[in-house]
ROKEPA-155158 format. One record per residue (C-alpha): residue in three letters; residue number from 1; x, y, z. Coordinates in Angstrom, 2 decimals, decimal comma. Each point is the difference from the previous one (the first is absolute). Example, Ala and Ser with C-alpha at 12.3 -4.5 7.8 and 13.67 -1.06 7.14 Angstrom:
<logus>
   res     n         x         y         z
   ALA     1     12,30     -4,50      7,80
   SER     2      1,37      3,44     -0,66
</logus>
This chain:
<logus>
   res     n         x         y         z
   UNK     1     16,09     20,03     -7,81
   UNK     2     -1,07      1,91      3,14
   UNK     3     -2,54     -1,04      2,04
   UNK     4     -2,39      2,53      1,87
   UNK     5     -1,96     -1,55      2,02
   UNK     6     -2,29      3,34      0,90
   UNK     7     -0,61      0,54     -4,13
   UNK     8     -1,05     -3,35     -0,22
   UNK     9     -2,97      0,45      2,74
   UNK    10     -3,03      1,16     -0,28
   UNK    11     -0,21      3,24      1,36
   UNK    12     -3,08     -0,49      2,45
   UNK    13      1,18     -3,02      1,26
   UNK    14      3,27      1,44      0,80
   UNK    15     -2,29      2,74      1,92
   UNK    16     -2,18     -2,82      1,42
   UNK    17     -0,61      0,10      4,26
   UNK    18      0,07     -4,18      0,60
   UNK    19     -2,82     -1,25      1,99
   UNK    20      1,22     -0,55      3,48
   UNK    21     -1,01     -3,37      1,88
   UNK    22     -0,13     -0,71      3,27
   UNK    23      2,93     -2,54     -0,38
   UNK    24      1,93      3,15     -1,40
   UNK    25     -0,72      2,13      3,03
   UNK    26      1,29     -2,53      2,42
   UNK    27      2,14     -2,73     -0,91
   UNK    28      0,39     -1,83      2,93
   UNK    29     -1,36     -3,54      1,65
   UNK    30     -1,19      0,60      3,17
   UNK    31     -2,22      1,71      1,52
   UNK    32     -3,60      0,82      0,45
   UNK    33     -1,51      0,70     -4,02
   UNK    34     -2,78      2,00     -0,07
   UNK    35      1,36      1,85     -3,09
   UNK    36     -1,62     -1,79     -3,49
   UNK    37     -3,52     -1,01      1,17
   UNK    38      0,63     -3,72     -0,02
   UNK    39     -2,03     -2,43      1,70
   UNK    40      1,60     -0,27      3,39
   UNK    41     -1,79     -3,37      1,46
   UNK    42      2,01     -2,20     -3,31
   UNK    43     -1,59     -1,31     -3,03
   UNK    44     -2,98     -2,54     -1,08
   UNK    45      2,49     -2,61     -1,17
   UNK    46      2,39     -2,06      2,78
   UNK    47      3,04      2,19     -0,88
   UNK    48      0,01      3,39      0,58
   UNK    49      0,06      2,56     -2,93
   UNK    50     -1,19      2,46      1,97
   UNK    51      2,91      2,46     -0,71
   UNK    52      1,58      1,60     -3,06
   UNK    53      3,28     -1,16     -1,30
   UNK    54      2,94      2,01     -0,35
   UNK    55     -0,75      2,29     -2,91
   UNK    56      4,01     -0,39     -1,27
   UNK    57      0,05     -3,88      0,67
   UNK    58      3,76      0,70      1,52
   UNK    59      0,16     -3,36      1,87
   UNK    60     -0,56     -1,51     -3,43
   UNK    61      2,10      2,27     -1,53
   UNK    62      3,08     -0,70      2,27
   UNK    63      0,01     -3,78     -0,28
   UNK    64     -0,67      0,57     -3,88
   UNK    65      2,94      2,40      0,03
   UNK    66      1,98     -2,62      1,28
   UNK    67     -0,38     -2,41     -2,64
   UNK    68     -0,15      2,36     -2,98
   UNK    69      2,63      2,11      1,14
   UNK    70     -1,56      3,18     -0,29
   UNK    71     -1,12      2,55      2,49
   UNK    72     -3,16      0,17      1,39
   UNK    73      0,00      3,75     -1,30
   UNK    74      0,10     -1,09     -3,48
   UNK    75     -2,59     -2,07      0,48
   UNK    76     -4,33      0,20     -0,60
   UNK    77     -2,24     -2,89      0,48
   UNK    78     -3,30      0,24     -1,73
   UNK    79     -2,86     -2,12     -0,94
   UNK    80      1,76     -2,10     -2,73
   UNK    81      2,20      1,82     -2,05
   UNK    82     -3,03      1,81     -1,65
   UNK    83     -0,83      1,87      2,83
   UNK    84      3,90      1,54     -0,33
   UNK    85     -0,56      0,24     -4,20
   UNK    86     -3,08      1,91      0,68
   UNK    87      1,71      2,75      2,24
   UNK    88      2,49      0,74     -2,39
   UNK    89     -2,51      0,91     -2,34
   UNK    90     -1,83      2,40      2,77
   UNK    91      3,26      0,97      0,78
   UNK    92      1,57      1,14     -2,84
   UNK    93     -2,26     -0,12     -3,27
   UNK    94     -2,04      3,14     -0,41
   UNK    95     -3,66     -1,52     -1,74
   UNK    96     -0,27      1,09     -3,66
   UNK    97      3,81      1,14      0,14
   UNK    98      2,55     -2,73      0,57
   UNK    99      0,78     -3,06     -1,54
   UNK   100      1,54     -3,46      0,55
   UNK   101      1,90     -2,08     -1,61
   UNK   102     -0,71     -3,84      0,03
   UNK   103      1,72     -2,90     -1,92
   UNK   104     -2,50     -2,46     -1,35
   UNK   105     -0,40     -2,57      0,38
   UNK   106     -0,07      0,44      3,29
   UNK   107     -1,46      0,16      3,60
   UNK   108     -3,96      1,04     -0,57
   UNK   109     -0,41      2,31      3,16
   UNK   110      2,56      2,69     -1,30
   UNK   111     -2,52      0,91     -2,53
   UNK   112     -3,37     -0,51      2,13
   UNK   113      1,69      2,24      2,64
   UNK   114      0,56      2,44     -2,56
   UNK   115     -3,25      0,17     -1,44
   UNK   116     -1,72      0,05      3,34
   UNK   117      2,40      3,77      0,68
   UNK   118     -0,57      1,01     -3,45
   UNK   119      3,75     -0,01     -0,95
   UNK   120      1,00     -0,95     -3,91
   UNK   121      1,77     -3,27     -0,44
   UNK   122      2,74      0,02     -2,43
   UNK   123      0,80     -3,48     -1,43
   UNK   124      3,44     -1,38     -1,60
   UNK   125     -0,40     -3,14     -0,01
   UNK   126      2,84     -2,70      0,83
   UNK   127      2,01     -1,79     -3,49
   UNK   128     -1,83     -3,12     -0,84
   UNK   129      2,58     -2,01      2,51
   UNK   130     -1,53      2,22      2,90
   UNK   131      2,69      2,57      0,52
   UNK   132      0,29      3,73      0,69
   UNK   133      0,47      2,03     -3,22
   UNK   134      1,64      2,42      1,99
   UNK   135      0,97      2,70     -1,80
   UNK   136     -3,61      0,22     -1,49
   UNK   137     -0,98      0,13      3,43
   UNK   138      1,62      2,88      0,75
   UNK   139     -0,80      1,82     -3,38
   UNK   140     -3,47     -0,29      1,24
   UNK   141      0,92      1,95      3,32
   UNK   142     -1,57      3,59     -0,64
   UNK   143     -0,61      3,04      2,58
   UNK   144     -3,02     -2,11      1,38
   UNK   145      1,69     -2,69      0,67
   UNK   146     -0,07     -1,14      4,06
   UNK   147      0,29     -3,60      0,24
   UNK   148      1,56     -2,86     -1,74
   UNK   149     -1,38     -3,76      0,80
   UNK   150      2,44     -3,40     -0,27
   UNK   151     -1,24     -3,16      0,90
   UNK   152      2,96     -2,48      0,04
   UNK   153     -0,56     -2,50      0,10
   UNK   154     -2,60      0,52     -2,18
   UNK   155     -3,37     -0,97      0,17
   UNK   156     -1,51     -1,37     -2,21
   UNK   157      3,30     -1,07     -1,87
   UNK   158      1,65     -1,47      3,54
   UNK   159      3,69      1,65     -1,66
   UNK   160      2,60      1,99      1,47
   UNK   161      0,76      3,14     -1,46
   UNK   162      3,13      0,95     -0,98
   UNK   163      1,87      1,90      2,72
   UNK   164      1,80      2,55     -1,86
   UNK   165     -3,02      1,16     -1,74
   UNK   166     -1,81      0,72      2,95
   UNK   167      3,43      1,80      1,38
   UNK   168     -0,10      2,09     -3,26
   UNK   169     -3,33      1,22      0,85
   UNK   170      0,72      1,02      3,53
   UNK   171      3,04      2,18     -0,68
   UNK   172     -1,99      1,49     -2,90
   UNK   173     -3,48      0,84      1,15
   UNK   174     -0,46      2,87      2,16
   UNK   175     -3,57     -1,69      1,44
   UNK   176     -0,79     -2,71      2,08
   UNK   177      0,95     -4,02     -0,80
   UNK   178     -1,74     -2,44      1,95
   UNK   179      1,09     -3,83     -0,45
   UNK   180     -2,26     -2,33      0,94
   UNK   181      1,31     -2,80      1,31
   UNK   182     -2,73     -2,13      0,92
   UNK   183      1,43     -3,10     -0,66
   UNK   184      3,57      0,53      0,52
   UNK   185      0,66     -2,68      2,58
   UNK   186     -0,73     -2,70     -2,80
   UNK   187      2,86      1,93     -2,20
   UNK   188      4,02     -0,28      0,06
   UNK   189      0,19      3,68     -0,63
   UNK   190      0,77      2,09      3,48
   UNK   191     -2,58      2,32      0,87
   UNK   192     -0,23      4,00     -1,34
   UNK   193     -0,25      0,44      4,23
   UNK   194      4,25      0,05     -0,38
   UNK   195     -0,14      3,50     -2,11
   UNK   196     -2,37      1,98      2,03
   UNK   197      2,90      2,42      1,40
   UNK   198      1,36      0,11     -3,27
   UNK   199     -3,56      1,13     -1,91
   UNK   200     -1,89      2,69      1,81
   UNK   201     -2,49     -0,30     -3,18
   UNK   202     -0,76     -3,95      1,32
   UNK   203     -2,80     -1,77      1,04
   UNK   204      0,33     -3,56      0,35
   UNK   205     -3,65     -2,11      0,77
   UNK   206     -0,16     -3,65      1,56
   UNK   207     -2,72     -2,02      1,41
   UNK   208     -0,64     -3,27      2,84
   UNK   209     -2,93     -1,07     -2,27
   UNK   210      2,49     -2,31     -2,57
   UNK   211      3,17     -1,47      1,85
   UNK   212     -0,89      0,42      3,31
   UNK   213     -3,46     -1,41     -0,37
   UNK   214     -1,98      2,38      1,58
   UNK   215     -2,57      1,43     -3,00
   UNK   216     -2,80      0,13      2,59
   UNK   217      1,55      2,11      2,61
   UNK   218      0,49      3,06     -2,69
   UNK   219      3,98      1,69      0,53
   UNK   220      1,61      1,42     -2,62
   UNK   221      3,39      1,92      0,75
   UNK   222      1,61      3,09     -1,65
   UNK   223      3,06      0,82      0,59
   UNK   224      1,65      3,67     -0,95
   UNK   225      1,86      2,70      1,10
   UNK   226     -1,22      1,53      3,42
   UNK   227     -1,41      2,97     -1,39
   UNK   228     -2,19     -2,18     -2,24
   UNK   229     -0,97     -2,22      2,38
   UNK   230     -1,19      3,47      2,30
   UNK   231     -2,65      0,83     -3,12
   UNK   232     -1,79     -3,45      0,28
   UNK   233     -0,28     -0,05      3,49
   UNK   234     -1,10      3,51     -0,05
   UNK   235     -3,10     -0,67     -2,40
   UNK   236     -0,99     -3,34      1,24
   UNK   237     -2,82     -1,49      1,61
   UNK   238      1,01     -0,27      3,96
   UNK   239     -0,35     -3,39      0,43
   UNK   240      0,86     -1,35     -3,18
   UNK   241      1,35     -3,31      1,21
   UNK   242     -2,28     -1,67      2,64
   UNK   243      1,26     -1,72      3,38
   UNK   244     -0,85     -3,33     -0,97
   UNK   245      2,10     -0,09     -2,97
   UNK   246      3,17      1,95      1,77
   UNK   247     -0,29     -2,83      3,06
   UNK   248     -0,05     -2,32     -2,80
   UNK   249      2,76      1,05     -2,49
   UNK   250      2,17      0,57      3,14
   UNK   251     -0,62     -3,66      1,26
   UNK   252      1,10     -1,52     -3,30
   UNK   253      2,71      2,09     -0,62
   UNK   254      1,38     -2,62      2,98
   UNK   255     -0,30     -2,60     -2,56
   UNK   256      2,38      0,90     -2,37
   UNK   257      1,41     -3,16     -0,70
   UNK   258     -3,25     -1,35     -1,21
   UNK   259     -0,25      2,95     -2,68
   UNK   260      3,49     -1,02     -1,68
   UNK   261     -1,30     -4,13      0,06
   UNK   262     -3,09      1,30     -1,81
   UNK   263      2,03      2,35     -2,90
   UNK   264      1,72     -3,10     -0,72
   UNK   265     -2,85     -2,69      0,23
   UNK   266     -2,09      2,86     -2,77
   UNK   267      3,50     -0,16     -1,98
   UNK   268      0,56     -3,16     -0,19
   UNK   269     -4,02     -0,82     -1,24
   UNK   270      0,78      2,85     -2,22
   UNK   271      3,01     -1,69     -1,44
   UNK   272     -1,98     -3,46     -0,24
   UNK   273     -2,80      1,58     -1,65
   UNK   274      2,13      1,82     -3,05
   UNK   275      1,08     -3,35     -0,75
   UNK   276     -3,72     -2,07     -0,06
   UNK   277     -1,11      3,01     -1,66
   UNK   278      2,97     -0,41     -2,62
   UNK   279     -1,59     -3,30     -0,56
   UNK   280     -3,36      0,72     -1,21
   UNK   281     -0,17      0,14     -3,66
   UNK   282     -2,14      3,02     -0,79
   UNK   283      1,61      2,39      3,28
   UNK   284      1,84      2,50     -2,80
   UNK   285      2,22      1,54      2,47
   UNK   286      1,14      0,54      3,79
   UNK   287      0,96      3,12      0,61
   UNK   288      3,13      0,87      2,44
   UNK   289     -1,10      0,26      3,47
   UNK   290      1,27      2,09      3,00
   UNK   291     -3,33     -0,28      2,06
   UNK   292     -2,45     -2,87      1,23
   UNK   293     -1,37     -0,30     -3,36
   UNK   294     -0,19     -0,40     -3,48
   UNK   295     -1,06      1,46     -3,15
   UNK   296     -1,09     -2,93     -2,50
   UNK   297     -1,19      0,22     -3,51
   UNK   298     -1,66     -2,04     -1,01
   UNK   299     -3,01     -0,34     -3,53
   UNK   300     -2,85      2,16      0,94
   UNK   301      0,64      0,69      3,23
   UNK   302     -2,71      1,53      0,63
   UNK   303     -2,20     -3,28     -0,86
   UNK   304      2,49     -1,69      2,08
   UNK   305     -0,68      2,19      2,83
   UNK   306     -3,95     -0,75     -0,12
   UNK   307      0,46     -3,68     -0,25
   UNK   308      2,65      0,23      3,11
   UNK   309     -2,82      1,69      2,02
   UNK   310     -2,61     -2,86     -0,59
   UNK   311      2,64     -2,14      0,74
   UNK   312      0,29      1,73      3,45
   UNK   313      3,17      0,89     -0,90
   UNK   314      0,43      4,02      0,69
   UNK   315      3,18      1,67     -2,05
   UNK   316     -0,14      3,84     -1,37
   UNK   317     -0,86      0,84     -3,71
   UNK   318      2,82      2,21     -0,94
   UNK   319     -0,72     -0,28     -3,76
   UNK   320     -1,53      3,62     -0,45
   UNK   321      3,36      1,82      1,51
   UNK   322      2,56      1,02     -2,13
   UNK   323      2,83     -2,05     -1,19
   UNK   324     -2,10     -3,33      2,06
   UNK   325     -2,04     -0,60     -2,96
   UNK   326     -1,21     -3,58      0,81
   UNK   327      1,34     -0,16      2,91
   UNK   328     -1,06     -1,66      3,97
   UNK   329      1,47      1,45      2,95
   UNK   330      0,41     -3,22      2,02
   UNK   331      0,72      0,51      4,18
   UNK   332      2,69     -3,02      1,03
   UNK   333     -2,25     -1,94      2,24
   UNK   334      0,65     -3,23      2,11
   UNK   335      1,52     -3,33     -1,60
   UNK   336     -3,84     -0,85      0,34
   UNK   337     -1,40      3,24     -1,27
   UNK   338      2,24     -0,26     -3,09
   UNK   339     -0,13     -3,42     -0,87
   UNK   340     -4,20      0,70     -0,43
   UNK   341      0,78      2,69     -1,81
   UNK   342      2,54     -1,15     -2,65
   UNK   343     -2,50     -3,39     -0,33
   UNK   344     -3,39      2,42     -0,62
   UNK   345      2,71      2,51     -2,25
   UNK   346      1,13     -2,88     -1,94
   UNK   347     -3,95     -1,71     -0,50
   UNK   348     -0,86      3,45     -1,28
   UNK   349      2,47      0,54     -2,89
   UNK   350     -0,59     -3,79     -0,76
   UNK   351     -3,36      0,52     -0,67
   UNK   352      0,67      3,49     -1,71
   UNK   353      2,71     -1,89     -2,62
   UNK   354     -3,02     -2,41     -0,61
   UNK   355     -2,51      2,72     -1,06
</logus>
């Protein structure tokens, strides 16, 4: 199907005048700033912080270029990837008009950002092995239609979805398809990044805050065509990303060997921990993982859960989401981490099998 960018948005943003900053005005590093008001004599703390960041974060963007292979003009770096899901519903879902589609279960901020821009959320819900229903999906599709949401891996299920499925839906839906990949590095399936020139209709979402270890600092990264990329940075705030985190990202990104040592170290505990979870009697079932964790049922999970927590052992109660009836969404921690968690998970259903 066609895609048309300017029918899919919203006329007054397409109309909008950006805010200009005083980073967009002049771009350059030297010279004498007395341009954005700052506080010329440094800042209260020992470094100085004194100054705005870039506004387009392209020193960040051009070592991150370099290691995702994709241009730093097909690139936005928000506040966590919420900050770039919440711009595509200014962007291009008219309130009280447009609608999304989501596949639960799935990741919960699709539907929070929709409710917060009063857009309709269409569900079809993944088959009972957590997999796209695809051509339901796109029966659902009607004029209204703007955005489609993947998560795959999945959360909460941890799965891969299947490939051709989500190709099906790209070559027939006329709206936007974001993949989120948030946990993609912990996955052997390559990343959506490789079809951007091929897909003028994709969006593809990562993050720093699972793989990379870096939750705190708040990046998330979209990647999409250019044009795409022009509408979020045209309706965001102007310093969306502060200094201290682009120093910071930019530093580790020097450290990449230490990012590949820690996929592996989370794969192998994952690995270890499908097999001493195997072993307790009442875990029902393991689900496949392609993330850095697992879904777990297990007898009243929800029980389970409380007992965890007074156990000072802190997992998420997935048991009210669809298809994870009874079922703990367990993060792969260290050797240490785990081994206090399978002994307090196996003490629990014990004592629940002795009721």
């Amino acid at each position: 199907m066609a895609f048309d960018l300017s029918k899919l948005l919203r006329p007054h943003i397409a109309a909008l005048k950006p805010y200009s900053s005083a980073r967009d005005e002049y771009t350059g590093k030297e010279g004498v700033f007395l341009d954005a008001n700052e506080n010329p004599l440094g800042s209260i703390t020992r470094e100085a912080f004194n100054r705005y960041p870039d506004p387009y974060q392209m020193a960040l963007k051009t070592r991150l270029s370099q290691i995702k292979k994709v241009p730093a003009e097909n690139m936005f770096l928000g506040n966590g990837s919420d900050e770039a899901i919440d711009l595509l519903f200014r962007a291009f879902c008219r309130p009280g008009m447009d609608n999304v589609i989501i596949l639960p279960p799935t990741y919960g901020m699709y539907e929070v950002s929709a409710g917060i821009n009063d857009t309709r959320v269409v569900k079809v819900p993944l088959s009972t092995d957590f997999q796209i229903r695809e051509d339901e999906v796109l029966q659902a599709v009607d004029a209204h239609t703007k955005i489609i949401f993947i998560c795959s891996p999945n959360n909460p299920s941890g799965n891969k979805l299947h490939r051709d499925a989500i190709y099906k839906i790209l070559k027939g839906f006329d709206g936007l398809l974001v993949v989120d990949e948030a946990y993609i590095d912990f996955s052997d399936e390559p990343s959506f990044c490789e079809e951007l020139d091929r897909y003028p209709n994709l969006l593809v979402l990562q993050t720093l805050s699972k793989a990379w270890g870096l939750a705190a600092l708040r990046l998330g990264m979209a990647y999409a065509s250019r044009e795409i990329i022009a509408i979020l940075n045209k309706i965001k705030p102007p310093y969306n990303v502060s200094g201290l985190t682009q120093q910071t990202v930019l530093q580790a990104m020097g450290n990449m060997d230490k990012l590949g040592g820690m996929v592996q170290d989370i794969l192998k505990q994952k690995e270890k921990l499908i097999k001493d979870l195997g072993k307790i009697s009442r875990v029902e079932k393991v689900f496949p993982s392609q993330s850095n964790f697992l879904l777990v049922k297990v007898p009243d999970a929800h029980k389970v859960y409380q007992q965890l927590i007074g156990k000072k052992i802190i997992v998420r109660d997935r048991s009210k989401v669809q298809h994870c009836d009874d079922c703990l969404r367990i993060t792969v921690g260290t050797e240490g981490e785990n081994k206090r968690m399978l002994q307090a998970l196996n003490e629990v259903l014990e004592a629940q099998a002795n009721d």
